[in-house]
N, C-alpha and C positions, 0 to 999 in steps of 0.2 A: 240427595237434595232435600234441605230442610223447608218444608212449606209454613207458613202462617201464616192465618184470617186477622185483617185487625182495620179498624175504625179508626177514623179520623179524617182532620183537613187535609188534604196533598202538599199543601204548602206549606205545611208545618212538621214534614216529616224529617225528621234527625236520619238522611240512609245514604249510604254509599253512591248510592243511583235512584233516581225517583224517575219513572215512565208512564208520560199521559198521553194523551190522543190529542191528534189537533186535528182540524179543516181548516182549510180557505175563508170561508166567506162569515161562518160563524164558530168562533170558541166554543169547547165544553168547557163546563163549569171550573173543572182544575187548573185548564190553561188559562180561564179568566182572570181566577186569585193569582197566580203566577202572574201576571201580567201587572195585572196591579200592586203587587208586590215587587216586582222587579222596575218599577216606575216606565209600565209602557215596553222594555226591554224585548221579551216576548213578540208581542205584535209589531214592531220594528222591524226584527230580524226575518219573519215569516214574510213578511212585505218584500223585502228585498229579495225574496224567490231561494233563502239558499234551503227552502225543501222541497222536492218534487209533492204534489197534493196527489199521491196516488198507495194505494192501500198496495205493502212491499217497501215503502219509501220510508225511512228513518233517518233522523241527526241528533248524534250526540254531542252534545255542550261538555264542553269538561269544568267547567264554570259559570255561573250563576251569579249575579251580583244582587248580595242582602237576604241569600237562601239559605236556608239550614242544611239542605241535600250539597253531596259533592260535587254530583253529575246530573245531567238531566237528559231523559234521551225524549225526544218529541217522535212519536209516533203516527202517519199520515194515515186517514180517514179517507181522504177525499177533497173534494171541492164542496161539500155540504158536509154539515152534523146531522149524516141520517143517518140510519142501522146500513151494516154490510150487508150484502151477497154473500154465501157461504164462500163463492170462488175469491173475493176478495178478501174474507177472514184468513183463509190459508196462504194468502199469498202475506199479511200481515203476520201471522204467526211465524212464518218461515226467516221472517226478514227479524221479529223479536228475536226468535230461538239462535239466531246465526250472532245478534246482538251480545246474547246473554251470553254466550261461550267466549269473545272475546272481550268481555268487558275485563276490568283490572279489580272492580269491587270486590269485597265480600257479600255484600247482601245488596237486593233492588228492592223496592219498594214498587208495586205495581198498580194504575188505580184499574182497578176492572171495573168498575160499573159502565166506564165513558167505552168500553169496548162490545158494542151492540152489532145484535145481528139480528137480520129483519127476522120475523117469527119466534125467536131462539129465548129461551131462557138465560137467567144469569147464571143459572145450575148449570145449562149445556154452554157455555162459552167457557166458567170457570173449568170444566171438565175436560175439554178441548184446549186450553193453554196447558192444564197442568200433562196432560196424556205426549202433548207437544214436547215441553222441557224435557219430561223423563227420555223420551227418545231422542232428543237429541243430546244430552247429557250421558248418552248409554254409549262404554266403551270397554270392546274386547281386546285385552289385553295379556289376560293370566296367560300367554305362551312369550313373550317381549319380555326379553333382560329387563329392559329398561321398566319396565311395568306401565306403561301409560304416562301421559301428563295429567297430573289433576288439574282442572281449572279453577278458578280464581274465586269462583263464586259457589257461594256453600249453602246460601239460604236466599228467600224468594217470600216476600210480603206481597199477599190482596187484599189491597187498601179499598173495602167497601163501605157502604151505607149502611148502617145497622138494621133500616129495614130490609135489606139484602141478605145479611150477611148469612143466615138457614139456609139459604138456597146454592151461596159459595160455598159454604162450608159441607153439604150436600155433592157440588161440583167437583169438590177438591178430593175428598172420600173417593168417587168415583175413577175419577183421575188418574192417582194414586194408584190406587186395585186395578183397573184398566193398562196403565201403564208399566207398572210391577210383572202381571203377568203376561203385557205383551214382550217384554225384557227377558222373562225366564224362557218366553219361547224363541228369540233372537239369539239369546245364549246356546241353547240346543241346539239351533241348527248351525251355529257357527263352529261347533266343537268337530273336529275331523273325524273322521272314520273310523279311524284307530282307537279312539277314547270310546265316541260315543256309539255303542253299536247296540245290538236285541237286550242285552243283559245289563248293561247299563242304564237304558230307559228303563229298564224293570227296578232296576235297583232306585234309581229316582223317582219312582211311583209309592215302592215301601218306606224312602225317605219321608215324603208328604204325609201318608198314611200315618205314618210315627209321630208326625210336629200338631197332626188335626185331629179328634176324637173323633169327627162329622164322617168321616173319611175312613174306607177300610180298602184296601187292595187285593185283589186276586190275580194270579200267573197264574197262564195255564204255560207248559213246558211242550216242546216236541211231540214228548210218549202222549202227552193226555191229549192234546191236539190231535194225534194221529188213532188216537181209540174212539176222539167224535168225528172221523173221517174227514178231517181238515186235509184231503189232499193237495187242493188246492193252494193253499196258503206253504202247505211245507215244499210242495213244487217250485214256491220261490228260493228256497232256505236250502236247497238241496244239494247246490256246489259251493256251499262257505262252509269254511272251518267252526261260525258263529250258526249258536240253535237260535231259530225264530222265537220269538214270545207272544202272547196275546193278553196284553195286559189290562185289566180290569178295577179302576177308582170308581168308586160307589160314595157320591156326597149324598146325604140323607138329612136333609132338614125343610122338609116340605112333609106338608101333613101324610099322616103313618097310611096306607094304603093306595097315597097317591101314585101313579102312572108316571116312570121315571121319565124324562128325554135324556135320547142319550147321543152324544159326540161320536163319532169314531173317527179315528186320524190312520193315516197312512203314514206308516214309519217306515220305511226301505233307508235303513243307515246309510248305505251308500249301494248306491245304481252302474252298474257296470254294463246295464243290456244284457248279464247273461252269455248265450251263445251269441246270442244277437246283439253281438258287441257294439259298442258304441264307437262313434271315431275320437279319436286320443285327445283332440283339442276340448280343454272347458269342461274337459271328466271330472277334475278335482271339484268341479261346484253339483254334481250328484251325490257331494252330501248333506246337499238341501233336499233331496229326497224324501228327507221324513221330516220337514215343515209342516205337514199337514199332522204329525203326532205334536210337535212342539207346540204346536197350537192349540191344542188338547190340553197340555199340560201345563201352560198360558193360561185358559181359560176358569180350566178346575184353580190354580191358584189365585185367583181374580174372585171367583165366587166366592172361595174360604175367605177372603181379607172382607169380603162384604157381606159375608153372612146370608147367602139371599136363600129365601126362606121355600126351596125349590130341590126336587130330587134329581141328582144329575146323573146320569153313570158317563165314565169319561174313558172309551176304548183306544188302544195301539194296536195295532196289529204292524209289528214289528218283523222283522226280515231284513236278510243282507241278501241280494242276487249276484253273483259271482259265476264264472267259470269253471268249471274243474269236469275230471272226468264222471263225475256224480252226478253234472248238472243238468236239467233236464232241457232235452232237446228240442227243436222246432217240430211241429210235425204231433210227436206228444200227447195223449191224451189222460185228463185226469179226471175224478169223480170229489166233486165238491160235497161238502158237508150236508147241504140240500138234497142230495142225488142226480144231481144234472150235472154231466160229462161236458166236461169242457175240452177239444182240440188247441192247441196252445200254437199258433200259428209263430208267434213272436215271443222271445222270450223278456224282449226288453220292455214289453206290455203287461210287465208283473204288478205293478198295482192294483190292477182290479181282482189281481189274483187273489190276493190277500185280505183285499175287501172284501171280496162277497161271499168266505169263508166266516168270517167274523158278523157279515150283514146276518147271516144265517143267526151264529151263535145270540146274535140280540134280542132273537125273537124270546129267549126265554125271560127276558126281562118284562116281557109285553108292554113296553114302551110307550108314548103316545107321540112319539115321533121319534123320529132318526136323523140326524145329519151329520154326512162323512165329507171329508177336508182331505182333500191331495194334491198332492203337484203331479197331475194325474196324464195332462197330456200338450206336447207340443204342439197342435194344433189351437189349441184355445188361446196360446199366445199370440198365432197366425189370427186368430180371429178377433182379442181383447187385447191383443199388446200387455203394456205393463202396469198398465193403469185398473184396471176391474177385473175381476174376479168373474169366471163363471156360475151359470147355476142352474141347475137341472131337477125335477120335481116330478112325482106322482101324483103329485094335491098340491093346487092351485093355492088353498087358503095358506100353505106352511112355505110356499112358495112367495108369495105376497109377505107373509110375517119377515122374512130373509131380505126381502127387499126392502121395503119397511126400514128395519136395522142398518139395513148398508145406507140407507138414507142417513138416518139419526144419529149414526158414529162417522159419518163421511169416510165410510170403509167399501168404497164401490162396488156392488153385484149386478148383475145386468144375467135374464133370463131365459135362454137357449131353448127351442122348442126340442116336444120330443114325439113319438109318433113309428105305427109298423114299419111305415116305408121308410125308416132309418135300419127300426131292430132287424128286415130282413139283410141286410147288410153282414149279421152276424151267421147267418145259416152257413153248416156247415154238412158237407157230407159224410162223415164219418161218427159226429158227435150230437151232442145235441146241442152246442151253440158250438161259434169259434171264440177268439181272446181277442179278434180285432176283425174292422167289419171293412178297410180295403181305406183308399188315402182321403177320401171326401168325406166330412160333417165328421173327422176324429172324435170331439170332445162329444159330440150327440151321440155317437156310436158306444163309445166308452161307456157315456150315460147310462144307455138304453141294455149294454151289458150287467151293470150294478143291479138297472131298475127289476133283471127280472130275480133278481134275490131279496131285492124286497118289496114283495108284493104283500107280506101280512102287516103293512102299518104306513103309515105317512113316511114318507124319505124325500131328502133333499140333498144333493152332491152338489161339491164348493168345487170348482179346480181352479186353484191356486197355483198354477204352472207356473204363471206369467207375473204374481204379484209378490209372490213368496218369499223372494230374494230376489236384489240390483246384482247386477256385474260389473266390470270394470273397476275402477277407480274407487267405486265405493260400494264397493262387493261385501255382500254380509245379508246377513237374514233379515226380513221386515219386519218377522212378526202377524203380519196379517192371517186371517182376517181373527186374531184375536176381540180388536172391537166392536165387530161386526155381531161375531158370536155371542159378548159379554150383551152388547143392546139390545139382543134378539131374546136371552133369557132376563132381560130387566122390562122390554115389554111385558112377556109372561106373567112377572106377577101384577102389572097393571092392569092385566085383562078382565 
């Protein structure tokens, strides 16, 4: 989709489709001039009640009498011209975005200014329509004969106020790059099993590293994983045909001896449970399993297109868990990278496996913080549905900065206590923890598993079980919490 910033009257635009905001009781500024251009036409129609006044409610005119625009689509506000509520922006966004895919145009013209939200920027509202479009514009198709349908509309004008227009053209950038790399991460996880597995994420990491100078990549393979006592992580990797990876993007453009932060994604290509098989129904969506790597690779793409001027290191810890007679059993004990013996009660509890192999490995980065992203556990769904995101902390302050972000990109995280009388939950009598702490406070448990691997530095754990991907009908990756994460490092350098 083609974007353009551009100045002018609304009633004087030459577009396929011209889109303004109305109210009830009082006009903005654009539906005035239209009104009085249209001699009255406008506020006629609106009287006669054919638009609901509720923010989700639209009506497209296919005609115009004395206009230069084709179409005109009136966009509902409300009963007053006052700034939205965030939950009323999204429901107006939803109701545009569903607009703009069935429109017949080529191009709309859009006035953003008249689209306020209480508190909010015209940076953060243009950034929030454009992050909108791209995802609903975003269509997996490279496996369809047919290849997709294109739609109709190629290109998309925000018609602001010149003294505006820095802070659109600000929002749109943002957008843009946000949007972009929450696509690259939808694409990843939409690719099957068969394509996108340990070796392929890797090979898409020395891709990036090749197109960005900022950017270098490092694999590490099985044998080098297995000589830093990664037993852990390759206890997942141990019944597939497919070698684990531990992939390593290093963006460097944040002052030379700064304290990187770094990502780490959980990438399990595809989740079988292991011994601890899964049941057969809804398997095929276990290759959303590594959304929490996609999202990594989302984010590091998102920074390159913005340039932010910040050290990122951006981890996978890649793995297939599979069956075979290789694979390692319930029961099980391994020695992680750390030296802490883990009993492996569960094998389908390989996520963290893989994690706190790699948590280890981060320390040599000496980091100034950590946050690791998974679709980590079924409980956190029971507990946040499909709507937020969990989130789990050692430090309160990196904790708050996550929330923060899930504000400011309305990418939801909501914060899960943590505490001994969870992590005894994990005591084990043969090892020195177990891999699951028994069926109550799951996602706390899992937490409190991670947390005791990273105790050299600030950590904070995403699980993204429940947001990562829809089912059903409109089954496919979200992408989350890619914007979560982009707002979280564009606080950063505000700070």
């Amino acid at each position: 989709m083609e974007f353009v910033v551009k100045s002018g009257a609304a009633e004087k635009q030459k577009t396929g489709c011209l889109a303004i905001a109305v109210s009830k009781k009082e006009l903005p500024a654009s539906a005035t001039a239209i009104d009085t251009l249209t001699e009255g036409y406008l506020a006629g129609l609106l009287k006669r009640g054919d638009l609901e006044f509720k923010a989700g409610h639209s009506l497209m005119l296919l005609h115009t009498h004395h206009a230069p625009f084709e179409r005109l689509l009136l966009v509902a506000l409300g009963e007053k011209n006052t700034p939205l509520s965030e939950a009323d922006f999204r429901k107006l966004l939803a109701n545009l975005t569903g607009q703009l895919k069935a429109i017949k145009s080529k191009d709309i013209t859009i006035a953003i200014d008249e689209l306020a939200v209480a508190e909010k920027s015209h940076q953060w509202v243009t950034r929030q329509l454009v992050e909108a479009v791209e995802y609903a514009f975003y269509q997996f198709s490279q496996y369809k004969n047919d290849g997709g349908k294109d739609p109709a509309l190629k290109k998309v004008v925000l018609l602001t106020d010149r003294k505006n227009a820095d802070e659109v053209k600000a929002g749109l950038a943002e957008g843009q790059a946000i949007g972009s790399g929450r696509n690259v991460a939808r694409t990843l996880g939409n690719l099957p099993g068969n394509i996108c597995h340990p070796t392929y994420l890797a090979d898409e990491a020395k891709a990036l590293a090749k197109r960005h100078a900022k950017l270098t990549t490092k694999i590490l393979n099985e044998k080098q994983m297995s000589d830093l006592g990664m037993s852990s992580l390759l206890s997942v990797s141990a019944g597939s045909e497919q070698e684990a990876r531990l992939i390593c993007m290093e963006f460097k453009n944040g002052k030379r001896g700064a304290k990187p932060l770094v990502l780490l994604g959980k990438g399990i290509t595809f989740d079988t449970g292991g011994i601890s098989l899964k049941p057969g129904a809804a398997m095929d969506e276990m290759k959303f399993d590594m959304c929490g790597a996609a999202s990594v690779f989302g984010v590091m793409n998102a920074i390159i297109d913005l340039d932010l001027p910040l050290n990122v290191i951006g981890m996978v810890a890649a793995a297939e868990n599979m069956p075979s007679g290789k694979a390692t059993r319930p029961g099980d004990i391994v020695t992680s990278m750390s030296g802490k013996t883990i009993e492996i009660l569960n094998t389908d509890a390989e996520g963290r496996l893989v994690l706190c192999d790699a948590l280890t490995y981060a320390e040599r980065y000496k980091p100034e913080a950590v946050v690791d992203i998974a679709t980590l556990t079924g409980a956190c769904i029971v507990a946040l549905g499909h709507h937020t995101t969990g989130l789990l902390s050692n430090n309160d302050a990196l904790a708050e900065e996550l929330l923060d972000a899930s504000k400011g990109s309305m990418d939801k995280a909501w914060q899960l206590p943590m505490g001994e009388e969870y992590a005894q939950q994990l005591d084990s009598n043969f090892a020195d923890l177990a891999n699951i702490g028994g069926p109550g406070a799951g996602t706390i448990t899992a937490g409190c598993f991670l947390a005791k691997f990273a105790e050299a530095y600030p950590w904070a754990h995403l699980d993204i079980a429940g947001t990562a991907w829809k089912s059903g009908k409109d089954k496919g990756a979200t992408g989350r919490p890619v914007p979560m994460l982009v707002q979280f490092l564009l606080n950063r350098i505000n700070q």
